[in-house]
C-alpha positions, 0 to 999 in steps of 0.5 A: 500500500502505498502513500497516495493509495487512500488520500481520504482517511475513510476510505483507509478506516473502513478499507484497511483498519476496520477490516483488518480489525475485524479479522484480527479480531475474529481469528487471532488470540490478540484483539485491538482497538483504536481510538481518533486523535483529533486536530481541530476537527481532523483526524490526524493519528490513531492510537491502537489499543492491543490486548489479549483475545478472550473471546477468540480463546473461548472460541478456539475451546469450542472449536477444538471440543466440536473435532474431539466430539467426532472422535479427533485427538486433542493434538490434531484438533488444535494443530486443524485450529490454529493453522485454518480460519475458524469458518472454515472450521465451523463449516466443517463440523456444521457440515458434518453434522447435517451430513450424519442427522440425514443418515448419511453414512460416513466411517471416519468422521475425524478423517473426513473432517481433517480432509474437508478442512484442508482441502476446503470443501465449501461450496464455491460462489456461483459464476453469477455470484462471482459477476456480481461481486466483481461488478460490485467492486468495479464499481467501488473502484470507479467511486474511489476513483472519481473522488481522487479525481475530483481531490485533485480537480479541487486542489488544482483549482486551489492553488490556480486561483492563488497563483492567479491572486498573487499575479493580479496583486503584484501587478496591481501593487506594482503600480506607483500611487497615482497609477493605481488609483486611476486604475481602480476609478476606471475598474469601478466604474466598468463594475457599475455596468457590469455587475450588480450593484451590491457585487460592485460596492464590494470593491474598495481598490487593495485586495478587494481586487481578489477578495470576491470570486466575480469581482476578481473575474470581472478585473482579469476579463478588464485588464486583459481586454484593455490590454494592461494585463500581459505580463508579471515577471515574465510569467504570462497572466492569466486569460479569463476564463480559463483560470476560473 
């Protein structure tokens, strides 16, 4: 797994923590938990809590009791136990059961079940089962995919815009006094005609150039069509609308 594979933390709680949770939990003789360290309201680290599994160990008992019931020695039991899944073995020895109540005739209970569970007799998922849960994580797939899309979509709007704030500041800021003041008299009176009277009465010349999302778009539409707008360090301006 790799740095960038889950960029958002619910995806890497439920698809890698809790999961793992889970089956650590359900199959290992240690439990955990975590607990959410928070910054402001992000989530900014997890502290895991390890103990000891006291259930999986009650569980582990029965399942060793359910082989020697079938007439496995103790050893074998354990040693089935511990290196396969519990479901597998509780398949097993349900399996086995309905097998022996409908009569079926079985002379090694103990042998058919070491050999069911090595070789792991369930049942296999359909081939319509197995369309599905491929078309099921296909389109998990897309979803994820479309949400770093759109991450990447949005930071890259991000940092546009503040590149496209500090170009139309320092061109601005890069004029003397009287320059500048003339240049906001000639803005405001192109927002008087072009947009609505409280959007206008937003701009106070400074940075209420790129405080307001329209006024800013309305200055670089300006600008670049009075053709004062061309350059700022030899790096070209931004053309409206693209930047936007």
């Amino acid at each position: 797994m790799g740095a960038d594979d889950y960029p958002f933390y619910k995806d890497l709680r439920v698809r890698v923590v809790d999961r793992a949770r889970r089956e650590i939990n359900a199959k290992t003789d240690l439990a955990f938990d975590y607990e959410e360290i928070k910054t402001g309201r992000k989530v900014t680290a997890l502290r895991f809590l390890i103990t000891k599994n006291a259930r999986t160990d009650t569980r582990l008992a029965r399942l060793v009791a359910r082989l020697k019931s079938h007439g496995m020695a103790e050893d074998a039991a354990r040693a089935l136990v511990q290196d396969h899944e519990p479901e597998l073995v509780e398949w097993a020895t349900a399996d086995l059961a309905r097998r022996l109540k409908g009569k079926e005739k079985i002379d090694n209970p103990a042998g058919w079940l070491r050999k069911a569970i090595a070789e792991d007799w369930r049942p296999q998922p359909t081939l319509f089962a197995q369309e599905q849960a491929h078309a099921r994580e296909t389109e998990r797939d897309a979803d994820r995919e479309r949400e770093e899309l759109e991450a990447k979509t949005a930071n890259r709007r991000k940092a546009d815009s503040v590149r496209e704030k500090a170009v139309l500041m320092a061109f601005i800021e890069g004029h003397p006094d009287d320059e500048r003041q003339a240049l906001e008299q000639s803005f405001r009176d192109h927002l008087a005609g072009a947009v609505p009277a409280i959007v206008a009465a937003r701009f106070k010349g400074g940075k209420s150039w790129c405080a307001d999302p329209m006024i800013r778009r309305e200055a670089l539409a300006y600008l670049n069509g009075q053709g004062k707008f061309k350059t700022m360090g030899g790096q070209q301006a931004p053309h409206h609308p693209k930047w936007l």
